[in-house]
DRENKOL-974984 format. One record per residue (C-alpha): y, z, x; residue in one letter. Coordinates in steps of 0.25 Angstrom, whole numbers, plus 5000, padded with zeros to 4 digits. Example, Ala and Ser with C-alpha at 12.3 -4.5 7.8 and 13.67 -1.06 7.14 Angstrom:
2
498250315049A;499650295055S;
This chain:
791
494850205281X;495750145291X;495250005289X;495049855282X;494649865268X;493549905263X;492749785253X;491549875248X;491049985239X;490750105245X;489350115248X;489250255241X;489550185227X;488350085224X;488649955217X;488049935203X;487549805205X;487949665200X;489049745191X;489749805201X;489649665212X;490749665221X;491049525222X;491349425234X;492849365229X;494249415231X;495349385221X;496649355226X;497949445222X;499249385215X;500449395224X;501149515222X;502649515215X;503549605225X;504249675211X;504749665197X;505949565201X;504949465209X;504149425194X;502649345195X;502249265185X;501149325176X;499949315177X;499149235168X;498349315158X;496749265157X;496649255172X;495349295178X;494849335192X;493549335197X;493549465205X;494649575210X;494549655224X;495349785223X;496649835223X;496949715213X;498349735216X;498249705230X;499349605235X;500149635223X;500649765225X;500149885236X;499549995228X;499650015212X;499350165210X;498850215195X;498650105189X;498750075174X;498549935168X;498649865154X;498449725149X;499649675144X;499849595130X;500149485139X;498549485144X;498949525158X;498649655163X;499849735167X;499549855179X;500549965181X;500450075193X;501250195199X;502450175205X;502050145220X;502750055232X;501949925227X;502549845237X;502449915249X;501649785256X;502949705253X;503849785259X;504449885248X;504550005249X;504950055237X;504050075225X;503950015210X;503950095199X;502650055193X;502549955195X;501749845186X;500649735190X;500149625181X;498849535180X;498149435172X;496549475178X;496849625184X;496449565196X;497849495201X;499049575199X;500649535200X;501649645200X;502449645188X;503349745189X;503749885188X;504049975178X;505250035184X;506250005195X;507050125202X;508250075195X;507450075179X;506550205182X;507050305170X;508150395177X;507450525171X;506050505181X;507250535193X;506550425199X;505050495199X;504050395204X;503350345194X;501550355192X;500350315185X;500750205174X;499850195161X;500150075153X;499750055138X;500449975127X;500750025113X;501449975101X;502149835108X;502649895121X;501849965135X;502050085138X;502050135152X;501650285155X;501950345168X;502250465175X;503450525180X;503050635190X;504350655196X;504750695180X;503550765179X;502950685166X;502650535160X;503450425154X;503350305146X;504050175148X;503750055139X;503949915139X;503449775128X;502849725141X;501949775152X;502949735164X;504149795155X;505449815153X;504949965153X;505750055143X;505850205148X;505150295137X;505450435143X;504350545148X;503150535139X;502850705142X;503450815138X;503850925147X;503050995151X;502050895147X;500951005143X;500050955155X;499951045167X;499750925175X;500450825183X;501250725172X;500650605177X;499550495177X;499750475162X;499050385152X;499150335137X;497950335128X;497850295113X;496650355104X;495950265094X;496850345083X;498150295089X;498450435095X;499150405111X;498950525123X;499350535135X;498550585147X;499250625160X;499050735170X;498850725184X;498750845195X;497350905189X;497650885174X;497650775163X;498150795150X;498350705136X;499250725124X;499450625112X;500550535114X;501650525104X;501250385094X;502350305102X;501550355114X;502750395123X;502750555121X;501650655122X;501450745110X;500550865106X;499650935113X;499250905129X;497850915132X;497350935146X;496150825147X;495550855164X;495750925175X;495350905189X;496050895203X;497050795202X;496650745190X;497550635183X;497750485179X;497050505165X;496850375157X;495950385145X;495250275136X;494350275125X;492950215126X;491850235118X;492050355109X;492650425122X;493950455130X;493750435145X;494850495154X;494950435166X;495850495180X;495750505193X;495850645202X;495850695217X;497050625224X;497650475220X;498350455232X;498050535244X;497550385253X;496350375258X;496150525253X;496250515240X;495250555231X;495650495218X;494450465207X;494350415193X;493550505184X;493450515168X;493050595155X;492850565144X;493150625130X;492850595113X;494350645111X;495550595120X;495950735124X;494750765129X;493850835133X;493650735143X;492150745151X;491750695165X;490350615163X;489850745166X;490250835154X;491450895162X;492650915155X;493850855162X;494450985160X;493651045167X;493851125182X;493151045189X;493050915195X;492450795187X;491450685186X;491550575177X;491750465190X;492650335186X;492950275201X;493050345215X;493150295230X;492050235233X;492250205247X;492650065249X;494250045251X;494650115239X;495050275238X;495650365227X;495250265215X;496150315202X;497150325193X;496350225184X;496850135172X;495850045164X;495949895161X;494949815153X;494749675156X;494549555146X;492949565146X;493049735141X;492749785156X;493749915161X;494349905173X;494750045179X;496250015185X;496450115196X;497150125211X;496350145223X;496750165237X;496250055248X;495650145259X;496250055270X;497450065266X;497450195257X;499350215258X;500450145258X;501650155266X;502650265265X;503550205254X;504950245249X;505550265260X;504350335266X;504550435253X;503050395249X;501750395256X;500750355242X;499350305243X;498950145241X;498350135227X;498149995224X;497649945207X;496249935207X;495249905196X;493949895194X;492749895182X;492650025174X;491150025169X;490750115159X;489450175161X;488750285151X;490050305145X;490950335156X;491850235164X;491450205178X;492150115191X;491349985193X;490050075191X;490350165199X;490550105212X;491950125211X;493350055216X;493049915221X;493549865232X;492949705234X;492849605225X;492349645211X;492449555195X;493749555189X;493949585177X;493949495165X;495349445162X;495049295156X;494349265143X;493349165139X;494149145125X;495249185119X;496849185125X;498249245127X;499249155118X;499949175130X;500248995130X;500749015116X;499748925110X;498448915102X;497848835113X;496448885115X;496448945100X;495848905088X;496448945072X;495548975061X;495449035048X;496549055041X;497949015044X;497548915057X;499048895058X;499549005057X;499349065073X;500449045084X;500649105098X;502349175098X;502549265109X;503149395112X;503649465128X;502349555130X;501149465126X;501649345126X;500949215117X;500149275106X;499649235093X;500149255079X;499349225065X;500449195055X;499449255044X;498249225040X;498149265027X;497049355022X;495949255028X;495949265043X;496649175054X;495849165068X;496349105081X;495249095090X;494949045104X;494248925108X;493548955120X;492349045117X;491949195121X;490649245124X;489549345114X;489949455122X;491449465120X;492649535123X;493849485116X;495149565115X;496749535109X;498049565108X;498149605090X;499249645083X;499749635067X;501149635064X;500949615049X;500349715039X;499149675032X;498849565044X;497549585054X;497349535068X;496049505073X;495349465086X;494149365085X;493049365092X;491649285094X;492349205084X;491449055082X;492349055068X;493049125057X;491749175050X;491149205064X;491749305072X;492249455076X;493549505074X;494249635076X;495549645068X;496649715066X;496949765055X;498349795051X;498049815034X;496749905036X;497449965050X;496149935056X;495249855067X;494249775060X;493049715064X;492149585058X;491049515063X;490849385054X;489649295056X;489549165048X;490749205039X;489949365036X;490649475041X;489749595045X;490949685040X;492349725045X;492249855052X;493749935052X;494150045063X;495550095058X;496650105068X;497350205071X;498650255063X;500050185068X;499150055074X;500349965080X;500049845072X;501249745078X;500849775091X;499749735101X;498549795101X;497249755111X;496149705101X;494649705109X;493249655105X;491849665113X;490749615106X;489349645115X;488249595108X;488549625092X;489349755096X;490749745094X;491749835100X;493549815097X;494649905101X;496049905097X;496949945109X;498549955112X;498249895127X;496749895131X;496750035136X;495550065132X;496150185121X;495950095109X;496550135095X;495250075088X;493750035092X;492749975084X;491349935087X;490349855079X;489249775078X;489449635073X;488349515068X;487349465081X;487949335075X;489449385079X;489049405094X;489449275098X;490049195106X;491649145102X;493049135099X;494049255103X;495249245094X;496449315084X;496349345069X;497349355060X;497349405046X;498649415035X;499949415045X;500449475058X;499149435065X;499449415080X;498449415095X;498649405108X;497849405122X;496549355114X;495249345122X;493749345125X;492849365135X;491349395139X;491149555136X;491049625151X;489549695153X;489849825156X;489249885168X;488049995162X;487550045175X;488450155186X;488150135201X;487050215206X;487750355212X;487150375227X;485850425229X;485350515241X;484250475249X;483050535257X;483350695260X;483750705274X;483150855278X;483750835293X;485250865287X;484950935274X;484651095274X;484251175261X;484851285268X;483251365264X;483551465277X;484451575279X;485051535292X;486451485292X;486551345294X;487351315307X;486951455312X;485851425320X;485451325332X;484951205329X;485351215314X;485851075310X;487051145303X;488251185311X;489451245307X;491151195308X;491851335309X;490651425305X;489751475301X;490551525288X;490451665284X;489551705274X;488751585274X;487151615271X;486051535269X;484551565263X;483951555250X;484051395250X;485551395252X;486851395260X;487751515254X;489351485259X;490551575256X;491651485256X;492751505266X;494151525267X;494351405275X;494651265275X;494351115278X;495451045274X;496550955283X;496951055294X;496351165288X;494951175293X;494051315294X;493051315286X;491651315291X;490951185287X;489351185288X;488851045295X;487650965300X;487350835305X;487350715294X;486450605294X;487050455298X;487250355289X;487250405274X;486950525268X;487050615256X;487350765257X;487050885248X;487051015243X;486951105230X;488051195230X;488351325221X;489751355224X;490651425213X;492151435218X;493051495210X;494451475218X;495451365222X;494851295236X;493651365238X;492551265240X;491151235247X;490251095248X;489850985256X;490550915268X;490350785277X;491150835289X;491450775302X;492750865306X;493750945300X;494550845296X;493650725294X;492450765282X;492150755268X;491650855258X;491350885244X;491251025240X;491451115226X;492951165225X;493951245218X;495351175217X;496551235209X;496951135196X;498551095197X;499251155185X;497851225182X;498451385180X;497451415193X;496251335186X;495351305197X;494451155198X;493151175203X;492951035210X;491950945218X;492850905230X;492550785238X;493550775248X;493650705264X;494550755274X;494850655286X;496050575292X;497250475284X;496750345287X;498150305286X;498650395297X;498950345312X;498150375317X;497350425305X;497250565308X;497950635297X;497050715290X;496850715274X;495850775263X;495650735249X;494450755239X;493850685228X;493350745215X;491750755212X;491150795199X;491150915193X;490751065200X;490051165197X;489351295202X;488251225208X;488651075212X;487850975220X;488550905230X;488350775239X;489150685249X;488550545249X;488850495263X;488950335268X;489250285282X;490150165279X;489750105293X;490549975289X;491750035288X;491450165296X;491650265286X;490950395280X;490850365263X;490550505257X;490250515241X;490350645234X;489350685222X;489350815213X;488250855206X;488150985197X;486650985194X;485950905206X;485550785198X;486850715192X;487850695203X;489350645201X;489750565212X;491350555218X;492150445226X;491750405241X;492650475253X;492650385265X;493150425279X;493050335293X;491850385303X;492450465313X;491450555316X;490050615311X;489950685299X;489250825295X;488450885283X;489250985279X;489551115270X;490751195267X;491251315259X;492751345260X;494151355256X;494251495251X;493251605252X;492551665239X;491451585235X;490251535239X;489351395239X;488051385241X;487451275246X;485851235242X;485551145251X;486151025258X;485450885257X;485750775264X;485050645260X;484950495266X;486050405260X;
């Protein structure tokens, strides 16, 4: 991985057609400002580009690690990351305390800042760096958690704009915390009734606790909600009747040996019990399935740590860092104190297939051209000039709108009050049937309402979604030809912070239509409501404000064609033709590798106690070891095919203590192979509980040495174990790039197989078929066969 840049998706992850197109164009980056003191102008909300090419914060800043985004009440989007030495490429070689980008189209990004300096960082963190940002914003001000590892919890910081000034609110845990983790890798979540939590957990466990109702301490009981090797960076939204965890486990930042993977559960309560898309609870000892995104083999490893975004049109974006294989550290920095991985802000489409969430398909990170996402309107506006240019007055009280503004939004609009007969200020540019239209509400007077307009040809012919401050309620109507089909009510919950903001959305599809009331987009809405309105009502027309009795007010009021969601995952890979020359059902009772001419031979064996007959390969595991400088145990080999393959094997293997483990390996030395095998790892702060895990791992030199000959080993997490698992290694010869691509995949009944990220290595050398059984002696895997297969 020594090399130029790679510009393709690894051939092991098929593209899905049209829907996942990589397109021909590059957008160009904003030029970066070099800190806080050296100010850009902002960027213009409504902006749009045509296409992205990841990092998106290339020439802005070097690497952005855990990212966490919002969309401001200004209508730009505001991005925040780990404390990190952004500016390395400028010739700084201190960090920013983290530090703050900003956009108008989440494709070009200025730096805006940093939460902290050195000189403003609260004197209690004893100067701790500081991780893993999660915005949100509640109640007129943001609030910025983050973690504080150096004080062994998390704090709050708040501010009335997204860039600041940032007000110190202390730690947001008690201690001990109640979690028998890590205190890290936090993030806010608000249930439909108005209840906050607060997950966070790192180092094997994630855990969640309700939030106080001013959101800045945790309170009550702490319920642990997974567990799994290096499990953490938790982030949970509500969709459709379920609570889908997201986070990332294996290693974030190890280089080009970092294993890092988003995964996700999902749940009916917001404390669990999350399950994997295979029924495995995420508490669970074992490894998981439920795939989000994973190294694919292009330029990008270690792919986590994810936000979400949703742009104008109601496509998710999964916000995440990813690390450019060509490049995979940056420079000593601090002095030479710190030796951190590259791990610039990526983003790409978040499809939602049968109920589970899923990177661009599943062909995961992109790394050539790809459709931004939709961040102009076809109607609607911002107020941002401060006049009704471009809107049209209607109903009651035409005269009584204006534009004021205020330091966090800016322009907005204000409906004096309308009476009991309501007041509408609509656009007059025109948005399509199938619509998304979303603003900025808020009611500052009792018994007033605030509404958003939407397919609006007149006052007796359109939807609106209201806020109701006197029924403390989200309505709905539909009216076609002056004849409502009916108001439809969802209550909001207790405490609902009428003077403030809150994110009004609408998607009509056809004659079903869908609104959620947000604080911030964030996809935890504190009310839903879905309906069917009149055929007549799915029409084409205005977006706009509504106002009824006093106090009305909007903001950031748009429309735009409704996206198409993506329906269809990319297809997993398929084995070809059997391949009986480097496959053996192991049907005889002669050792393989024991005899001459036996296509097997052995590296530091044969093993004791290993037997064959009866249709399989019977192998005590050892006390030894293949790891680093460390290597004894045996490993069983023969010839592989050229080109690409697929190996496999049926495996009963049944380990019941730390480190013992037995499986597959692609193995051209010692200290250059890949394997994937069944293994027992001790859970951190786990009271001697033990994970039974499906280990995908590579051994091989540290591009990034001179000469690159340090020898390093990492593993990927596949989907969950058990007594009897199927195990395959897909294998590509990247001939363009000179490069073995090996694909794990688990299966635990044969049929149904859950496939992990993409390893990638240079071509040194040729690579064997191989078996192992090792680490510690005292149990035994049985192999049933092993079949290899064209492709």
């Amino acid at each position: 991985m020594t090399r130029t840049q790679r510009t393709r998706t690894g051939r092991l992850f098929r593209l899905a057609g049209a829907c996942a197109l990589a397109l021909g164009l590059t957008t160009g980056v904003l030029p970066a400002a070099h800190g806080a003191d050296e100010p850009q102008a902002a960027p213009q909300a409504g902006a749009q580009a045509a296409t992205y090419t990841n990092p998106v914060s290339a020439g802005t800043v070097d690497t952005f690690p855990d990212p966490t985004m919002i969309r401001g009440k200004d209508g730009l989007w505001y991005a925040y990351g780990t404390q990190n030495p952004v500016f390395q490429s400028k010739g700084e070689d201190g960090e920013r305390i983290l530090p703050i980008l900003r956009s108008a189209d989440l494709v070009h990004w200025n730096y805006a800042g940093e939460v902290f300096t050195p000189a403003t960082q609260p004197a209690w963190q004893g100067g701790s760096r500081l991780w893993a940002p999660d915005i949100r914003y509640f109640d007129g001000h943001y609030s910025l958690y983050y973690s504080v590892p150096g004080a062994g919890t998390v704090a709050i910081a708040t501010a009335p704009t997204p860039t600041g000034p940032w007000t110190d609110g202390g730690s947001v845990l008690p201690s001990p915390s109640g979690c028998p983790s890590g205190n890290i890798d936090q993030a806010q979540f608000t249930d439909t009734d108005g209840q906050p939590y607060l997950y966070w957990g790192s180092y094997d466990t994630i855990c969640v606790a309700k939030l106080s109702p001013d959101r800045t301490r945790t309170q009550g009981a702490v319920t642990q909600v997974a567990k799994g090797r290096r499990v953490e960076g938790g982030f949970t939204v509500h969709r459709g009747g379920y609570y889908y965890l997201f986070y990332s486990d294996a290693g974030c930042c190890s280089g080009a040996f970092s294993g890092y993977q988003v995964k996700v559960g999902r749940a009916t309560s917001p404390t669990g019990p999350f399950l994997d898309d295979q029924g495995t609870d995420l508490n669970a000892l074992t490894s998981k399935a439920g795939f989000v995104a994973g190294a694919n083999g292009n330029r990008w490893i270690g792919p986590g740590h994810n936000g979400i975004q949703t742009d104008l049109a109601g496509q998710d974006w999964l916000v995440y860092h990813g690390i450019p294989s060509e490049a995979p550290d940056l420079a000593p920095a601090s002095g030479g104190t710190l030796n951190l991985s590259r791990r610039p802000l990526l983003i790409d489409r978040l499809d939602w297939i049968n109920g589970w969430p899923v990177l661009r398909a599943g062909a995961g990170p992109s790394d050539t051209a790809q459709t931004a996402p939709v961040t102009s309107w076809a109607a609607g506006g911002t107020f941002d000039d401060r006049t009704l240019n471009g809107w049209r007055a209607e109903g009651a009280g035409t005269a009584g709108w204006s534009t004021p503004t205020e330091q966090d939004s800016g322009g907005y609009a204000v409906h004096a009050d309308s009476g009991t007969v309501p007041a509408h200020l609509v656009s007059t540019a025109s948005a399509p049937a199938n619509v998304r239209a979303e603003a900025e509400l808020r009611v500052t007077a009792a018994g007033g309402s605030a509404g958003l307009d939407l397919a609006y040809t007149g006052t007796g012919d359109r939807v609106t979604a209201w806020l109701d401050r006197g029924r403390n309620a989200l309505v709905t109507e539909a009216l076609v030809g002056g004849v409502s089909n009916g108001e439809q009510l969802t209550a909001l919950p207790a405490g609902f912070t009428w003077n403030t903001w809150h994110t009004v959305t609408a998607e009509l599809r056809g004659t079903t239509l869908t609104v959620e009331v947000s604080h911030d987009r964030l996809h935890d809405p504190v009310a839903v409501q879905q309906r069917t309105v009149p055929a007549g009502a799915a029409r084409s027309g205005s977006v706009g404000l509504a106002a009824r009795g006093p106090g009305a007010a909007g903001d950031n009021t748009t429309a735009t064609a409704l996206y198409t969601p993506v329906t269809a995952r990319v297809a997993d890979p398929a084995p070809g033709a059997l391949l009986p020359a480097y496959s053996d059902e192991f049907s005889t009772t002669t050792v393989p590798g024991t005899t001459a001419g036996s296509p097997w031979s052995w590296v530091r064996g044969p093993a004791a106690g290993v037997t064959a007959g009866s249709g399989s390969l019977t192998w005590p595991t050892q006390t030894a070891e293949l790891y680093l400088g460390d290597n004894t145990a045996a490993v069983l080999q023969r010839p592989a095919p050229a080109g690409d393959f697929t190996v496999e094997t049926k495996m009963v293997f049944a380990p019941g203590q730390s480190a013992q483990q037995a499986g597959l390996v692609l193995y051209e030395n010692d200290d250059r192979w890949f394997k994937l095998v069944h293994s027992v790892l001790p859970l951190a702060n786990g009271n001697g509980a033990l994970l039974q895990v499906s280990e995908f791992g590579k051994e091989g030199e540290r591009p990034t040495t001179t000469p690159p000959t340090a020898v390093a080993n990492a593993p990927m997490f596949g989907g969950p174990t058990a007594d009897t698992l199927w195990l395959r290694l897909v294998h590509h010869l990247d001939t363009a790039h000179n490069e073995h691509e090996v694909r794990a995949a688990t299966s635990r009944d044969g049929v149904t197989w859950t496939y992990a990220g993409v390893w990638t290595q240079t071509v040194k050398g040729p690579l064997t078929i191989g078996l192992v059984s090792m680490n510690k002696a005292g149990a035994t895997a049985r192999f049933d066969y092993l079949r290899t297969y064209a492709g």
